[in-house]
C-alpha positions as CSV (number, residue, x, y, z in Angstrom):
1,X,0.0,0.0,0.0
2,X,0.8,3.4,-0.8
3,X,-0.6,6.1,1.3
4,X,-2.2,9.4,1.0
5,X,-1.4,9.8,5.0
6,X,-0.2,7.5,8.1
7,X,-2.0,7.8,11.0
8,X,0.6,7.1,14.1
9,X,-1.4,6.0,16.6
10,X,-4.6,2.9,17.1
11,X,-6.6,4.3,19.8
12,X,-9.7,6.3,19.5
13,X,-8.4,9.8,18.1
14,X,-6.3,8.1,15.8
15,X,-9.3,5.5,14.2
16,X,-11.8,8.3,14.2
17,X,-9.6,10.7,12.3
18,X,-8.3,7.3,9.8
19,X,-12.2,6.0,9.7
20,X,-13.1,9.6,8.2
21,X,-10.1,10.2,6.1
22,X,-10.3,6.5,4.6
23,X,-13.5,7.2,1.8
24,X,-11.3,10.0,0.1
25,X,-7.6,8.8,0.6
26,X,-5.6,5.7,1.2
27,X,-4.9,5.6,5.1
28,X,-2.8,3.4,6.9
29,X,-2.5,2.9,10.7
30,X,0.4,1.8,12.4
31,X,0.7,1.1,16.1
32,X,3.4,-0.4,18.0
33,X,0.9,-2.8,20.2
34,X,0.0,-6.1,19.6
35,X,-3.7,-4.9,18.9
36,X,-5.4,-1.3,18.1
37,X,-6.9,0.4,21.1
38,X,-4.5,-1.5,23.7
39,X,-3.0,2.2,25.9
40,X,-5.2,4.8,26.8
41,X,-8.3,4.2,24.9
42,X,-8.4,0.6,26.9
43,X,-7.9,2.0,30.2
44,X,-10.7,4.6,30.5
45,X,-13.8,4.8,32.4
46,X,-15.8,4.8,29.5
47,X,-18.0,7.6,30.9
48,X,-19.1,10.2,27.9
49,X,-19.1,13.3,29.8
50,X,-20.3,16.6,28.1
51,X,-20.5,18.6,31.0
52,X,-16.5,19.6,31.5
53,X,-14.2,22.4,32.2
54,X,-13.3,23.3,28.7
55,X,-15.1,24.8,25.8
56,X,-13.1,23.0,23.3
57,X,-13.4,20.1,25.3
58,X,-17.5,20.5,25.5
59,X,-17.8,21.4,21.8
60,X,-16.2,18.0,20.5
61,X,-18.1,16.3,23.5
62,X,-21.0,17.7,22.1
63,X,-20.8,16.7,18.8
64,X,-19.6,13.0,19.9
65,X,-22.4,12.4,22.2
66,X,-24.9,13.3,19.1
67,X,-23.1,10.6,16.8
68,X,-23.1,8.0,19.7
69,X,-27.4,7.9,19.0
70,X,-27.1,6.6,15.7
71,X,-23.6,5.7,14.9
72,X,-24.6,3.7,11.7
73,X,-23.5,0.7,9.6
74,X,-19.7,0.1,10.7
75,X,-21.5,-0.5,14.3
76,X,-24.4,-2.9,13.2
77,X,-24.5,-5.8,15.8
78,X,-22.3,-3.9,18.3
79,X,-23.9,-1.1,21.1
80,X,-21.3,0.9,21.4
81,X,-22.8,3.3,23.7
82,X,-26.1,3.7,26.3
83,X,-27.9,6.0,27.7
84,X,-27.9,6.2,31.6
85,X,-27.6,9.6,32.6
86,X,-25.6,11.3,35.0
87,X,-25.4,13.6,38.0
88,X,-22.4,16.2,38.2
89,X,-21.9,17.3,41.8
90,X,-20.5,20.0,43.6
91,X,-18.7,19.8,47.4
92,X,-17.0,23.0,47.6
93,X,-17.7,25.6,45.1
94,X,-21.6,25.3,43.9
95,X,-20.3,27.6,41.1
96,X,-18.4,25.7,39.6
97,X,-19.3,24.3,35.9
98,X,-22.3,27.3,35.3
99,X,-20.1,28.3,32.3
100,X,-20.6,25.2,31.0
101,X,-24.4,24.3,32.0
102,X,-24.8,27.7,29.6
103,X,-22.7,26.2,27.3
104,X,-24.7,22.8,27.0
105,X,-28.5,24.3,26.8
106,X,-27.2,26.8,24.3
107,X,-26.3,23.7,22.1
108,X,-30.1,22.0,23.3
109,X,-28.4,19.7,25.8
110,X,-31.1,19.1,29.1
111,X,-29.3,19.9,31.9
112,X,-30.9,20.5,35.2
113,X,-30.8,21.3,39.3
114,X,-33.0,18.3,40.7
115,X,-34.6,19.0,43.3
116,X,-34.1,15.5,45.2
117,X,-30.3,14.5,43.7
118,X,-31.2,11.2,45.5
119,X,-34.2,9.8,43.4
120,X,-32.2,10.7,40.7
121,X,-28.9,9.0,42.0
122,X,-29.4,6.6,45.0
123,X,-25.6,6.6,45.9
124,X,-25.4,10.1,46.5
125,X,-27.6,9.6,49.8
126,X,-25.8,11.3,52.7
127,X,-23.4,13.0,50.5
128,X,-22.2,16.5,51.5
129,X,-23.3,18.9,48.0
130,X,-23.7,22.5,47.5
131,X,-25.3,22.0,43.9
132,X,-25.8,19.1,41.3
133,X,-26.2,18.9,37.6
134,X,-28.4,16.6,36.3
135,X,-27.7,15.5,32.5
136,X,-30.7,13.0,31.9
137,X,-29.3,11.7,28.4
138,X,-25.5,10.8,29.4
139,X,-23.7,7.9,28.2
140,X,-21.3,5.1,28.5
141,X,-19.6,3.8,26.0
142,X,-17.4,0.9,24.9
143,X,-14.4,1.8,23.5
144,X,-13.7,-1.7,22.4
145,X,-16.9,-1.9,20.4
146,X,-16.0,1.9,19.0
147,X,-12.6,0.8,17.8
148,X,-14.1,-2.5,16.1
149,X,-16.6,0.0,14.2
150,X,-13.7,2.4,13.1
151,X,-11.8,-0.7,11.8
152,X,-14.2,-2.0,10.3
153,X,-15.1,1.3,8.2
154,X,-11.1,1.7,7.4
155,X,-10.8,-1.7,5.9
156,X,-14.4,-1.1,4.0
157,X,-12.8,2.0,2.4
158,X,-9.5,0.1,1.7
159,X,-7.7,1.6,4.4
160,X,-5.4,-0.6,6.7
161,X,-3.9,-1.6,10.2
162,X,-0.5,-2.4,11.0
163,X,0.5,-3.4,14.8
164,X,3.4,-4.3,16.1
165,X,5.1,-1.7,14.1
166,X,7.1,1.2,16.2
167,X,7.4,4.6,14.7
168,X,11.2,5.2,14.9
169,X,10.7,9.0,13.3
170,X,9.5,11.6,11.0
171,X,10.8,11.7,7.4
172,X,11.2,15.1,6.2
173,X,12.5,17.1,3.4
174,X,12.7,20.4,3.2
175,X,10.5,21.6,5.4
176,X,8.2,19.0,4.7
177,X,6.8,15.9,6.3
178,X,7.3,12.9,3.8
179,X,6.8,9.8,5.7
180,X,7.6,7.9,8.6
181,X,11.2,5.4,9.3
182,X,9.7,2.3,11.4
183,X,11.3,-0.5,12.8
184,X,10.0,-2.3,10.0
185,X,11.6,-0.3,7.1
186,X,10.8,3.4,5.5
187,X,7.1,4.3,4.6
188,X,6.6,7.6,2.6
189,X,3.3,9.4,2.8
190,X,2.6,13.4,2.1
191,X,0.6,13.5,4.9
192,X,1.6,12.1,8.4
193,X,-1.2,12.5,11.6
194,X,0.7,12.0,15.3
195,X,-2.5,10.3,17.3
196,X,0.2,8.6,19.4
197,X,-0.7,9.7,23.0
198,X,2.1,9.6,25.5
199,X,4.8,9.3,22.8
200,X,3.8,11.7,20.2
201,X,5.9,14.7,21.7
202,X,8.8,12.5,21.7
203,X,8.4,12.2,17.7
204,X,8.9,15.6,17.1
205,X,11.7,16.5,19.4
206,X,14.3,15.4,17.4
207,X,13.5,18.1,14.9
208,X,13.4,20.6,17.3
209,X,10.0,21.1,18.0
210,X,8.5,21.9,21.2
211,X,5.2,20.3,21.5
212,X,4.5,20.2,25.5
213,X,2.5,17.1,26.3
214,X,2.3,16.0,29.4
215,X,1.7,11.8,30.3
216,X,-0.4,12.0,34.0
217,X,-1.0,8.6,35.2
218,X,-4.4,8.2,37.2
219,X,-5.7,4.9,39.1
220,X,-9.1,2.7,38.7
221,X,-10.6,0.7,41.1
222,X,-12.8,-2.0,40.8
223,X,-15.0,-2.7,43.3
224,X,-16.3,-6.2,44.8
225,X,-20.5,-6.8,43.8
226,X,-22.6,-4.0,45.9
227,X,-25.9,-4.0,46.2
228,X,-26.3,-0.7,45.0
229,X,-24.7,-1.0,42.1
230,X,-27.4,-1.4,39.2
231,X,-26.6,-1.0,35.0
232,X,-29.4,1.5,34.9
233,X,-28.0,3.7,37.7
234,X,-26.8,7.0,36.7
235,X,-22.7,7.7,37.3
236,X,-21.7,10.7,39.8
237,X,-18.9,12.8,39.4
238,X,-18.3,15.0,42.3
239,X,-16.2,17.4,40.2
240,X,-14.6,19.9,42.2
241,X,-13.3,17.1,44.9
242,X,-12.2,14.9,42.2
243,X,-14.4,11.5,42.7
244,X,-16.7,9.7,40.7
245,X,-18.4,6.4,40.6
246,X,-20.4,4.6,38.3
247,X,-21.6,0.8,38.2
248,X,-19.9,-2.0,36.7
249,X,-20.1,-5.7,36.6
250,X,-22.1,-5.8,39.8
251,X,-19.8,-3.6,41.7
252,X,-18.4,0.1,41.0
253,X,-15.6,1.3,39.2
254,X,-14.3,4.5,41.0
255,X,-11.6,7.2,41.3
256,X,-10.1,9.6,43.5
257,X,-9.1,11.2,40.1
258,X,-5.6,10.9,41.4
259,X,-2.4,12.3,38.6
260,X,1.3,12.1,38.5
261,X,4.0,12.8,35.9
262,X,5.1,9.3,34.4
263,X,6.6,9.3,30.7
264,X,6.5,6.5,29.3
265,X,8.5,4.0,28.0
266,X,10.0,3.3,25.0
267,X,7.6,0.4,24.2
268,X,3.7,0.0,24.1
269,X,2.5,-1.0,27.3
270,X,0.9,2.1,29.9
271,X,-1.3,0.0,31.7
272,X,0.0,0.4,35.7
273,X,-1.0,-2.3,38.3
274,X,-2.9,-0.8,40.9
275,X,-1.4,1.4,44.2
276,X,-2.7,0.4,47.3
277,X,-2.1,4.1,48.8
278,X,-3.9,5.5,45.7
279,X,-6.8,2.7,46.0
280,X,-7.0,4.1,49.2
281,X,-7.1,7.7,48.4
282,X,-10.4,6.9,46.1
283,X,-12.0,4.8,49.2
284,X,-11.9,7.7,50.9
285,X,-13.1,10.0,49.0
286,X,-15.9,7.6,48.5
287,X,-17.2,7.4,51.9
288,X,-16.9,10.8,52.5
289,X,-18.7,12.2,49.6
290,X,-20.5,9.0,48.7
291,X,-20.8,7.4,51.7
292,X,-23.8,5.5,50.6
293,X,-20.6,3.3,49.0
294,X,-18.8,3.4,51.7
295,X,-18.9,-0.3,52.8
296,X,-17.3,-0.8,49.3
297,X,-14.1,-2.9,48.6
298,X,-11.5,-3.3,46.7
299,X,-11.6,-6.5,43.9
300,X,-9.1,-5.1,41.6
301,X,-7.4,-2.3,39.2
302,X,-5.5,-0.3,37.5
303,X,-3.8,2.7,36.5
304,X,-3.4,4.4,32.5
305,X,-1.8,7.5,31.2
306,X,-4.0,10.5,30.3
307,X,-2.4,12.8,27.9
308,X,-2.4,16.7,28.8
309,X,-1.3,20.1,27.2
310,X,-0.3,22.3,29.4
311,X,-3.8,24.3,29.6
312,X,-5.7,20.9,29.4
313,X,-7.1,21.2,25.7
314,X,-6.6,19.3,22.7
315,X,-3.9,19.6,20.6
316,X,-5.6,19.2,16.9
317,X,-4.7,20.3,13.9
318,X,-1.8,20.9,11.2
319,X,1.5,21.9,12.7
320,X,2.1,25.8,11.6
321,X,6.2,24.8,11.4
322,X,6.2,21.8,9.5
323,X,4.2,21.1,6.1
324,X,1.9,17.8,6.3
325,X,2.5,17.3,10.2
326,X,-1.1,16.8,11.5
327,X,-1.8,16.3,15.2
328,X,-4.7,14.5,17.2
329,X,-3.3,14.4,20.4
330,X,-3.9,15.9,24.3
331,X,-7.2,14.5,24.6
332,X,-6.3,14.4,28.5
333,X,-8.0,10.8,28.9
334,X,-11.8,12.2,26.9
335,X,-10.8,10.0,24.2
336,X,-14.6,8.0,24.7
337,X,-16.4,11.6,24.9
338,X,-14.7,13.2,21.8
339,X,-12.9,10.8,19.8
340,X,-15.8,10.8,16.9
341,X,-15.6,14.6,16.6
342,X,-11.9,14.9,16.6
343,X,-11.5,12.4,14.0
344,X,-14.4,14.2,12.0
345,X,-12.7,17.9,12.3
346,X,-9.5,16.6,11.8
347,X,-10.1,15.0,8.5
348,X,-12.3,18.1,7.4
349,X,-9.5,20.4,8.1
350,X,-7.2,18.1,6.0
351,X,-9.5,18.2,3.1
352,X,-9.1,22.1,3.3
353,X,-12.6,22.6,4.6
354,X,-13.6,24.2,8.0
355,X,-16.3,23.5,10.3
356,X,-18.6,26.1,12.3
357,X,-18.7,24.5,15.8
358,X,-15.0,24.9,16.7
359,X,-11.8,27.3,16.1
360,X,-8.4,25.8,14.5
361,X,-6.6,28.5,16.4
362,X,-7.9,27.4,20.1
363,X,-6.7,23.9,19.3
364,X,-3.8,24.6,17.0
365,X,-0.1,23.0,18.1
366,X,1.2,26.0,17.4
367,X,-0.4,28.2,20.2
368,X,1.4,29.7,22.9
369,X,1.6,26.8,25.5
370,X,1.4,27.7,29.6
371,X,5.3,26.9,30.7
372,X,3.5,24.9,33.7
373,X,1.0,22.5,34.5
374,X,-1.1,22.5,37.9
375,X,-1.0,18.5,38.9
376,X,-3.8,17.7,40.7
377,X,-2.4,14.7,42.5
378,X,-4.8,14.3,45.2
379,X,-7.5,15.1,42.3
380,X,-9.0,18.4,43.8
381,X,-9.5,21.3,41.0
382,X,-7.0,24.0,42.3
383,X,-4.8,22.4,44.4
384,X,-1.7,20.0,43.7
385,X,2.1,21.0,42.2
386,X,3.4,22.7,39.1
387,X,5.5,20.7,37.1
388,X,7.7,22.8,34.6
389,X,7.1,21.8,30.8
């Protein structure tokens, strides 16, 4: 195969963008893991969650969620997404997230203040709010099932999927992007899109480009069967404490929304065993601002890298200081919530067309970057250490 452009990168930004590119160019995928979606797009919570900090963020959430209704024939059989709605709480600052509950209804999204937060979410009896957001329509979704319909859609258009194949570099020629050098030999391509996560930065750094990304690793835990736990019941994210819930195979899957700098290494393979201090951490956030899960234990876990620019949006777009560089990257661990749209502006602004529901120059790789990142290790929005990009 010849391509039009190499796509660096199997997760969901990467598929989404290859799955729209793939009816109007020859696209190939290459991925140094054994299988497509094996790093951060396997080690997510799965929640689709439109109501966030970001307006970037909310705007490819927005048109993601929209999609997930009626994702069409690549996704016949499969149910990639449902509908169980979800309840975004508030512990500290009942302020918190109004720019975004504007946002949402401006764009025809329900969101509302129940009046009872507790017939709406059982778990969140006893729990110590200042406000709730009620989004009736939210989802979860599968990202397996997702990355099996953007496969399937690539190889329907001809496109392809090469694994176990490690990007060693960019090719370039004079001031150009021409391909990538692999582990596996040379592959030239005019176009070439870094959806690589953790170890896209590290592709351009050779060539002197700064592209801050920042790898934060944050913990899951699974919890033993509870008797509150139901598939119908909404999940609860009490934002500005950093702490959410929601129900899975009989029990909960939670997080203290925990983060730390960890780079990764050379090789695929992000998915961390689970801390006992930071399994710990989540348990106690759990029974003090769910305590209606606070007999909960521990049955397993795990911990994944969630990709960050340095003021938390995505980093989309072509690269202003090299010709036919294209990025999907910094999706910050919303890769479920806004894979779909990235992929869809991404390949629109490839094919030299624009979109009215979100700015190039917000996104772009070549903005002006904050020189520091606020790590929220113990989770809580405005608290935690500055690490120097």
């Amino acid at each position: 195969m010849n391509p039009d452009v190499v796509v660096v990168g199997a997760g969901l930004a990467g598929l989404a963008t290859a799955w729209h590119l793939a009816p109007r160019a020859r696209v190939l995928v290459l991925d140094q893991g054994e299988q497509a979606g094996a790093e951060a797009s396997a080690q997510n919570a799965g929640m689709v969650r439109r109501l966030g900090e970001d307006p970037y963020e909310r705007a490819l959430a927005v048109r993601t969620a929209a999609w997930l209704s009626d994702p069409g024939e690549d996704w016949e059989g499969r149910a990639p997404s449902r509908v169980v709605g979800a309840v975004l709480g508030l512990a500290r600052d009942p302020q918190h997230l109004h720019d975004g509950v504007a946002h949402l209804r401006a764009r025809g999204v329900a969101v509302a203040q129940p009046a009872d937060p507790v017939g709406v979410a059982p778990i969140l009896a006893g729990s110590p709010l200042t406000a709730a957001w009620w989004v009736p329509d939210e989802r979860v979704a599968d990202a397996w099932s997702l990355i099996q319909g953007f496969l399937a859609g690539l190889r329907r258009h001809g496109g392809a999927l090469r694994t176990r194949t490690r990007v060693l570099g960019l090719r370039t020629d004079a001031g150009r992007v021409t391909g990538v050098d692999t582990d596996q030999g040379p592959i030239e391509a005019g176009r070439v899109l870094l959806a690589a996560g953790a170890w896209s930065a590290g592709l351009v750094a050779p060539l002197g480009l700064r592209r801050p990304l920042i790898p934060l690793r944050r913990t899951l835990v699974q919890t033993l069967p509870h008797p509150a736990s139901r598939p119908d019941h909404p999940w609860v994210w009490i934002d500005d404490e950093g702490v959410y819930a929601r129900p899975e195979g009989g029990g909960w899957l939670v997080s203290g929304c925990d983060e730390a700098v960890d780079p990764p290494s050379g090789g695929p393979g992000s998915r961390g065993p689970l801390d006992p201090a930071l399994a710990a951490l989540a348990l106690d956030k759990i029974a003090r601002f769910l305590p209606a899960l606070a007999d909960a234990r521990v049955a397993g876990g795990w911990s994944g890298l969630r990709t960050f620019a340095p003021d938390r949006r995505p980093v989309l777009g072509e690269d202003p200081e090299l010709a036919g560089l294209w990025w999907a990257a910094g999706l910050g661990g919303f890769g479920v919530t806004c894979g779909y749209a990235v992929g869809e502006v991404v390949a629109t602004w490839m094919d030299g067309r624009t979109v009215d529901w979100l700015s190039p120059r917000g996104v772009s790789p070549g903005r002006a970057f904050p020189t520091r990142l606020l790590v929220r290790s113990g989770g809580v929005i405005g608290e935690g250490e500055l690490h120097r990009t």
